[in-house]
C-alpha positions in Angstrom: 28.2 10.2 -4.2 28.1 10.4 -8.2 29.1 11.9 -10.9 27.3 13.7 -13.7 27.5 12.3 -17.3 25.8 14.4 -19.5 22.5 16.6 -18.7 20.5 13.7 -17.2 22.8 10.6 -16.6 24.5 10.1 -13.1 27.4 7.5 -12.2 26.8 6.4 -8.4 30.3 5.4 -6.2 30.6 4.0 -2.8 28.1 2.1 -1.2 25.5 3.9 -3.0 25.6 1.4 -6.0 24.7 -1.6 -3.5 21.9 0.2 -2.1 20.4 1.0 -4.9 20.3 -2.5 -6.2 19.3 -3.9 -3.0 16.4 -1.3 -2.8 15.8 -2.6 -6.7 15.4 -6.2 -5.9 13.2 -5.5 -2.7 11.1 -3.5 -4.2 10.2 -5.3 -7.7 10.1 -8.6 -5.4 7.6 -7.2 -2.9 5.6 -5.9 -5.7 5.5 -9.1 -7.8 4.2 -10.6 -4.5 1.9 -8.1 -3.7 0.0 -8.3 -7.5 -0.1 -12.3 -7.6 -1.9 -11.7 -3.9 -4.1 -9.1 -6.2 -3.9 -12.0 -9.3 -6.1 -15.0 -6.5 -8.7 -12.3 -6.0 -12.4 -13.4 -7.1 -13.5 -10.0 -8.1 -12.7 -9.1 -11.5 -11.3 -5.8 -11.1 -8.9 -7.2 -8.8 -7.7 -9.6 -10.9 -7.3 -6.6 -13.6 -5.5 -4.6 -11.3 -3.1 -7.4 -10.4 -2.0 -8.1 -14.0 -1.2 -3.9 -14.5 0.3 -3.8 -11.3 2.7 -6.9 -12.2 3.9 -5.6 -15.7 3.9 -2.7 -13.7 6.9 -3.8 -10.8 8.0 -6.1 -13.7 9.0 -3.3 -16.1 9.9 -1.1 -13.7 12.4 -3.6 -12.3 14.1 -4.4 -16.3 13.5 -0.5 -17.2 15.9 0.6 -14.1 18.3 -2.3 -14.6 18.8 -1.6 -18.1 19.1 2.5 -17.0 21.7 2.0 -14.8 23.5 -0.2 -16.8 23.5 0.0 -20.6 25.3 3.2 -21.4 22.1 5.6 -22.4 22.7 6.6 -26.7 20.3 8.0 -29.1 18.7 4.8 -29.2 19.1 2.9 -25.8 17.4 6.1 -24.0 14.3 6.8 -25.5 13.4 2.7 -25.3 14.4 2.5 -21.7 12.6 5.7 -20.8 9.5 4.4 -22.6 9.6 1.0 -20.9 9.4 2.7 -17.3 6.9 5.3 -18.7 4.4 2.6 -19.4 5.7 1.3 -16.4 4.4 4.3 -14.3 1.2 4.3 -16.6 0.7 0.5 -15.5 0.7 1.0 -11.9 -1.6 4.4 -12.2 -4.0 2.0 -13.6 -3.2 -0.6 -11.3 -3.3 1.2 -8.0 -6.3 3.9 -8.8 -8.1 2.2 -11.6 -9.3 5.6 -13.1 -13.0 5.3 -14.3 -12.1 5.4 -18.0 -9.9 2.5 -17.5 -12.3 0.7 -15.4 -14.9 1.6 -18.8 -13.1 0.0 -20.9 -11.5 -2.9 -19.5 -14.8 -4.3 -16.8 -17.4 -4.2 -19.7 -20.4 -5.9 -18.2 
């Protein structure tokens, strides 16, 4: 189970802990593979979408290490939160390329 600390933080006990950090390494590890696969493509939006998709799995991987283990402060929180926002922003643009992204970044 856990424990609250404070409005937003939670300290997990039991087994949960190891879960979590297996379900953390097999998830930034399949994702690092699955953008370099992205990264070998020919086409140039692939090769976009693999490089947002592995800062993507990247950051997200640091961002919840660091969450879950520096204790969260004034300053610790907002910088951790922001690397897994841009995280979440990374792999938006990664997964759907939206067409203002694809605008900008395939200029032909």
């Amino acid at each position: 189970m856990g424990i609250l600390q404070g409005p937003v933080d939670v300290k997990y006990t039991g087994i949960y802990p190891l879960f979590l950090i297996a379900l953390l390494i097999f998830v930034t590890i399949s994702g690092v593979l699955f953008a370099r696969e992205s990264l070998k493509s020919e086409q140039k939006e692939s090769k976009i979408r693999g490089i947002f998709m592995l800062y993507a799995f990247l950051s997200w991987g640091i961002g919840s290490i660091l969450d879950a283990s520096v204790d969260l402060n004034l300053i610790t929180l907002p910088i951790i939160r922001i690397i897994l926002i841009t995280s979440n922003i990374a792999s938006y643009i990664g997964f759907l390329m939206p067409k203002f992204a694809k605008k900008i970044l395939l200029k032909e």
